[in-house]
C-alpha positions as CSV (number, residue, x, y, z in Angstrom):
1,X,35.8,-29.9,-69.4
2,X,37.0,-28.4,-66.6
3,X,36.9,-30.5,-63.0
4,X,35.2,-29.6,-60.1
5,X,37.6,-29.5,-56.8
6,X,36.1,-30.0,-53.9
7,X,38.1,-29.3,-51.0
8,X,36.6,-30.5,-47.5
9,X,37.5,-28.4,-44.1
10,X,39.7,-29.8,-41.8
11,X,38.6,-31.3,-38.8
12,X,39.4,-28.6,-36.7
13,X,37.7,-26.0,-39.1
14,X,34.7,-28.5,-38.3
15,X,34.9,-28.4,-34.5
16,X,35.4,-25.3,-34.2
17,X,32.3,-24.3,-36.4
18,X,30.4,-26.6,-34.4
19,X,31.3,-25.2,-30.9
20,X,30.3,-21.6,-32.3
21,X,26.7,-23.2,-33.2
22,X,26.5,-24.7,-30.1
23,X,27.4,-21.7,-28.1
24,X,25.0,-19.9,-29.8
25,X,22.3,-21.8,-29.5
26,X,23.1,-22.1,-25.8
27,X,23.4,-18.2,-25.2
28,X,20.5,-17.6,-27.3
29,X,18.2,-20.1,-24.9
30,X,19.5,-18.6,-22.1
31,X,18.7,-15.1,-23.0
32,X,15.5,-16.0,-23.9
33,X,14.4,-18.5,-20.4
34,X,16.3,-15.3,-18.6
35,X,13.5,-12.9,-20.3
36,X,10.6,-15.1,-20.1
37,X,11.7,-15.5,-16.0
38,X,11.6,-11.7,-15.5
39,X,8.2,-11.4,-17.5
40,X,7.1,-13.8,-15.1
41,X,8.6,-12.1,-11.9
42,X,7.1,-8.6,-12.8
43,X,4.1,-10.3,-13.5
44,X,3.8,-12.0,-10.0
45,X,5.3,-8.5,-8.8
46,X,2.6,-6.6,-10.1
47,X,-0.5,-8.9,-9.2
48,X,1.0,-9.1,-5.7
49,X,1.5,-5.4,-5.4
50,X,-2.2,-4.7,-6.5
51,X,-4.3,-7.7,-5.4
52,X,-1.9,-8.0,-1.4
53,X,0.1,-5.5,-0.7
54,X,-0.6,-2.7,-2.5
55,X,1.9,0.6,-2.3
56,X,0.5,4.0,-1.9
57,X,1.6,7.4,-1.6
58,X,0.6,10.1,0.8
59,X,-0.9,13.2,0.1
60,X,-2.6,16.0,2.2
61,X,-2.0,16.3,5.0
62,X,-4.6,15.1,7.4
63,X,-2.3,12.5,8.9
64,X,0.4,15.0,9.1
65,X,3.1,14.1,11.7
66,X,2.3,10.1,11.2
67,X,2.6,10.6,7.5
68,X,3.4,13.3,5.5
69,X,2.5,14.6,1.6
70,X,5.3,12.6,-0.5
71,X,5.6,9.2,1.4
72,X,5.3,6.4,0.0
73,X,4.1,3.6,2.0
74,X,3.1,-0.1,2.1
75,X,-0.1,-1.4,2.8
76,X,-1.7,-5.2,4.1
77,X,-4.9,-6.4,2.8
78,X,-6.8,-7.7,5.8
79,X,-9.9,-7.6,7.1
80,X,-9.2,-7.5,11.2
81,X,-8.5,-3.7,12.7
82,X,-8.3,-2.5,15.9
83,X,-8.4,0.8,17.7
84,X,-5.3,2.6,16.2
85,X,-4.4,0.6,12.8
86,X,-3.3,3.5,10.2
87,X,-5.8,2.6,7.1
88,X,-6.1,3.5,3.4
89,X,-9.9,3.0,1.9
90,X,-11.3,4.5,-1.0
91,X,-13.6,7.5,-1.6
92,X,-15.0,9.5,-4.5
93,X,-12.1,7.8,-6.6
94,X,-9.5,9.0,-3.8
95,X,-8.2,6.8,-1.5
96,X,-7.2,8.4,1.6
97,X,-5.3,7.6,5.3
98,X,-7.1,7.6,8.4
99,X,-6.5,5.8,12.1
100,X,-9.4,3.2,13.0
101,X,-10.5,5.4,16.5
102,X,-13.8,2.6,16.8
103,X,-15.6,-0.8,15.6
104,X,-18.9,-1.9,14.7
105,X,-21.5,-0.8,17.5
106,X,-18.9,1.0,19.6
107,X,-19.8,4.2,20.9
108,X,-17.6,7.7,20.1
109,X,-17.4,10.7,22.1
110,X,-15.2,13.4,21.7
111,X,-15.2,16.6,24.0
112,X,-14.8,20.2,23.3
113,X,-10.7,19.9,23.7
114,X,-9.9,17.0,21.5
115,X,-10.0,14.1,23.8
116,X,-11.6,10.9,22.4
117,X,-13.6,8.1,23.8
118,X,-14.8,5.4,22.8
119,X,-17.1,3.2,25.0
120,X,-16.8,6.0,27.8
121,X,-12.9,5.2,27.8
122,X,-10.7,8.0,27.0
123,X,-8.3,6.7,24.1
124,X,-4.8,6.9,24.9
125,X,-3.6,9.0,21.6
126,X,0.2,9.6,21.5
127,X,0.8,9.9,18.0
128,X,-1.4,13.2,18.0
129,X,1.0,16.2,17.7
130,X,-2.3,18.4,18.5
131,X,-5.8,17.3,19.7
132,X,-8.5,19.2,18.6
133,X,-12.4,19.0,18.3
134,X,-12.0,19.4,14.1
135,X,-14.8,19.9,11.3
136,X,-18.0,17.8,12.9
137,X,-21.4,18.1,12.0
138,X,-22.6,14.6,13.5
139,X,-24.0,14.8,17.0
140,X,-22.2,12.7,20.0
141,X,-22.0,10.3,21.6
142,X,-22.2,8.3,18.3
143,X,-22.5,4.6,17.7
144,X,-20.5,2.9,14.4
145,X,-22.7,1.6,12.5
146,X,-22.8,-2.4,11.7
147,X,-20.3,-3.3,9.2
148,X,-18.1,0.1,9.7
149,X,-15.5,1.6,11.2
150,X,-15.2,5.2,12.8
151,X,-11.7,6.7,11.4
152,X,-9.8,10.2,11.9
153,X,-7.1,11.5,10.5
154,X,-4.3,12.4,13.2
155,X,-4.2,16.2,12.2
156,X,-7.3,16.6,13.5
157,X,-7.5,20.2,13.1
158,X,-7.5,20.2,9.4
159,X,-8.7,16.2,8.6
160,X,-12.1,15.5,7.5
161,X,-13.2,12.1,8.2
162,X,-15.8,10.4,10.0
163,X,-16.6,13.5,12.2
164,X,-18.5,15.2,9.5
165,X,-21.1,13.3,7.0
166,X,-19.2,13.9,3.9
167,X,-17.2,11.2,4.9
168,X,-18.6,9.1,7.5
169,X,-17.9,5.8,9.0
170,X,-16.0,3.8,6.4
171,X,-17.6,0.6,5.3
172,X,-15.7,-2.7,5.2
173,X,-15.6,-2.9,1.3
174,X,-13.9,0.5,0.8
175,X,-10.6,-0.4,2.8
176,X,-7.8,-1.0,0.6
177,X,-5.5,-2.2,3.4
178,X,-4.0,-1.6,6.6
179,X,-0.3,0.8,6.5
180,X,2.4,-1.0,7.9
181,X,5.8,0.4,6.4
182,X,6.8,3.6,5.1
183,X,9.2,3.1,2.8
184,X,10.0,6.4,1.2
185,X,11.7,8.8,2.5
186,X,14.6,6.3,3.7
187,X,15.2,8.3,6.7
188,X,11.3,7.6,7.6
189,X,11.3,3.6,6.9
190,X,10.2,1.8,9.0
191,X,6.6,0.5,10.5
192,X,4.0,2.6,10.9
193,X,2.7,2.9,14.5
């Protein structure tokens, strides 16, 4: 009969084996904790993107001047504007960019050359490149309804919005959010006024 030899590793063989298992196991947690942290990230990413800030692109151009077609810009959710806060609000499965002109129960008046008032004070408008009296088929002076907000785009030559019916005053649930940055193109960034 032949023997059976068994010949054990040395120590080192052993150590060093061990240390390769170990390492592994090591970079192999690490990878995965690294993946599941990013999942997490875009995750939060995402729902914070959607649900508070969400990120829109421009296009049209009835805020031309302000914002132009191709920027991309960064909106607020909140429920507090004022007379000149840029918004974004949906309509007809659009959502498009307007500038809050008046609130709730405030009156709006606009004369035959552009210039817009609101409560019988003429609005101070100096990111209009050109005022003009635009597409309007509602008769003024005109009060906002309760629970809307009067809005016009800042091309007003070319912008439909609450001036004519098809649009109208904007009700509270249709805003998206208030514009606050642009952040595309980079020689644009910066707030939005």
């Amino acid at each position: 009969m032949d023997e059976l030899t068994l010949t054990l590793p040395a120590t080192e063989d052993l150590t060093q084996a061990v240390k390769r298992d170990r390492y592994t196991n090591r970079f192999r947690a690490t990878v995965r904790s690294t993946f599941l942290s990013l999942v997490v990230v875009a995750a939060v990413a995402v729902l914070v993107a959607v649900l508070l800030l969400p990120i829109l692109r421009i296009y049209g151009k009835s805020m031309n001047g302000t914002l132009d077609s191709g920027d991309v810009v960064v909106s607020v959710k909140t429920s507090n504007f004022k007379t000149g806060d840029v918004i974004a609000f949906y309509y007809n499965n659009n959502i498009l960019v307007k500038r809050v002109i008046a609130n709730p129960g405030d009156w709006v008046d606009i004369d035959p050359n552009g210039n817009v008032y609101v409560n019988n004070v003429k609005l101070e408008e100096p990111y209009l490149q050109e005022k003009a009296y635009g597409e309007t088929n509602i008769e003024f002076p005109y009060q906002v309804p309760d629970g809307k907000i009067f809005a016009m785009g800042d091309n007003r030559s070319v912008s439909i919005d609450s001036r004519n019916t098809s649009i109208g005053c904007i009700a509270e649930e249709q805003i998206v959010g208030k514009i606050v940055y642009r952040v595309w193109p980079f020689t644009g960034f910066g707030a939005v006024q």
